[in-house]
Each structure stands twice: as structure tokens, then as C-alpha cells.
C-alpha positions in Angstrom: -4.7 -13.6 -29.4 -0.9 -12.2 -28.3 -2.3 -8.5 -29.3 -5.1 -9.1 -27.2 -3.1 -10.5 -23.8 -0.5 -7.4 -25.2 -3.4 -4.6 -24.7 -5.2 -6.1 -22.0 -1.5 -5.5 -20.2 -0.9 -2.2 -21.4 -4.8 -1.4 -20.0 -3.6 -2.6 -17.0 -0.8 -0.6 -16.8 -2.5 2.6 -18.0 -4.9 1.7 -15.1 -2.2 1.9 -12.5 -0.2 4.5 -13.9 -3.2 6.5 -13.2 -2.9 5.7 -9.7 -6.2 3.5 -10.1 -6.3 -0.3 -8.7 -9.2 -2.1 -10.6 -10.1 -4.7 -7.5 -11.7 -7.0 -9.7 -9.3 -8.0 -12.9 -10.6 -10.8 -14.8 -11.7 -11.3 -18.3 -15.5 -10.5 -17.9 -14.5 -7.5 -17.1 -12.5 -6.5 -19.7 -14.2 -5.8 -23.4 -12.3 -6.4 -26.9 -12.9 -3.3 -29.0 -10.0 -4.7 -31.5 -7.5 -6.5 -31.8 -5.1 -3.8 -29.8 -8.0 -2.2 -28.2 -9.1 -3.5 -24.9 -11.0 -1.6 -22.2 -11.7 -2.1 -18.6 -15.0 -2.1 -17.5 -16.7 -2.3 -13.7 -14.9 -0.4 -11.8 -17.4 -1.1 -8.5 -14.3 -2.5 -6.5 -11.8 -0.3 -7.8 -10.0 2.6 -5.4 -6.7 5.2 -5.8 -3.7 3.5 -4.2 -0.1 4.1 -5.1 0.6 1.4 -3.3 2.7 -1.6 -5.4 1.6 -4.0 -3.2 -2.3 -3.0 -4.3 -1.1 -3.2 -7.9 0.3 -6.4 -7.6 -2.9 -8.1 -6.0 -4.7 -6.3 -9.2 -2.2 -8.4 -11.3 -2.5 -11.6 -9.0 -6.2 -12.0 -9.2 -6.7 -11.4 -12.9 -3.7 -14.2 -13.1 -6.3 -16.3 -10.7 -8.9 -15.7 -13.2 -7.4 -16.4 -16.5 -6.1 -19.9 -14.4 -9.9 -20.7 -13.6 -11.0 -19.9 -17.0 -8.4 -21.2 -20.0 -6.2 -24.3 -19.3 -3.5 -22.6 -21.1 -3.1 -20.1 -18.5 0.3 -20.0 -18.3 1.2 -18.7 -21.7 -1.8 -16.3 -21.1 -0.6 -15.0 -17.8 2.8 -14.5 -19.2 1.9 -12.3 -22.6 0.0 -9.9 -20.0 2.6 -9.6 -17.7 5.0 -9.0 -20.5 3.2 -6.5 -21.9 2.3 -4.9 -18.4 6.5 -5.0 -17.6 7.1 -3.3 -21.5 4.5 -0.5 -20.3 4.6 0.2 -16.8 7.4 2.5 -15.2 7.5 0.5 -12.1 6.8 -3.1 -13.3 9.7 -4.4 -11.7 8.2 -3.8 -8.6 4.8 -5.1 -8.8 5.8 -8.0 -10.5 8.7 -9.3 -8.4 
């Protein structure tokens, strides 16, 4: 499971490194190709925004989502965003 939460955070990162907000993070909408391969998928909310503040509501609902969804949510939330600070140039920004 940790390579899993560890790829879906790089994705994520990836994502908004692109300059690409997704709109609509949550686990339906991302798809396990392997172990450390996880792609984004439905990208009908998603829009170009440099903007941290965008990149951290991307971050903020997908947290919302795995909290709705697994009652370990916490340990969940946190290998993501660990992963998403190892990968993303400017994670200490979105994530403060």
C-alpha cells in the first residue's frame, strides 16, 4: 500500500508541476497500473493554474476523499503528502 499512497503523490506532483490542477482528486479517479504506477484519470474539472493556492485545494480535497472513504485516513493522507513534498519543487508552499 505505501508504494501506492508514494505514486499516487508523485502523480500528483507530476500533475502540478505541469502547471495542471486536477479539480477533482479522489481515489475513483485515480487507476492502479502497479504497484509504483498510478495514473490520473477524469480530468472534466481540471484547468492550468500556477497558482499554490489551486494546488493546495487539489491536495485538500483528495485528503477530504480518502477521509470519507478509509478510517485510516490519516496514515493515508500523510504517505501522499510525503511523497508529494519528496517530489514537488514547491511543496513547501502548497502544503503549509
Amino acid at each position: 500500500l505505501g508504494a501506492v499512497l508514494a505514486a499516487l503523490g508523485g502523480a500528483v506532483a507530476r500533475l502540478h508541476a505541469a502547471g495542471l490542477v486536477h479539480g477533482d482528486l479522489t481515489t475513483s479517479n485515480a487507476v492502479c497500473r502497479a504497484a509504483d504506477d498510478v495514473v490520473l484519470i477524469d480530468f472534466g474539472l481540471a484547468g492550468a493554474s500556477a497558482q499554490v493556492e489551486d494546488r493546495a485545494v487539489d491536495l485538500y480535497v483528495l485528503e477530504r476523499a480518502l477521509a470519507s472513504t478509509h478510517r485510516d485516513a490519516d496514515g493515508l493522507v500523510a504517505a501522499v503528502l510525503a511523497a508529494y513534498a519528496a517530489a514537488a519543487a514547491d511543496a513547501k508552499q502548497v502544503l503549509r
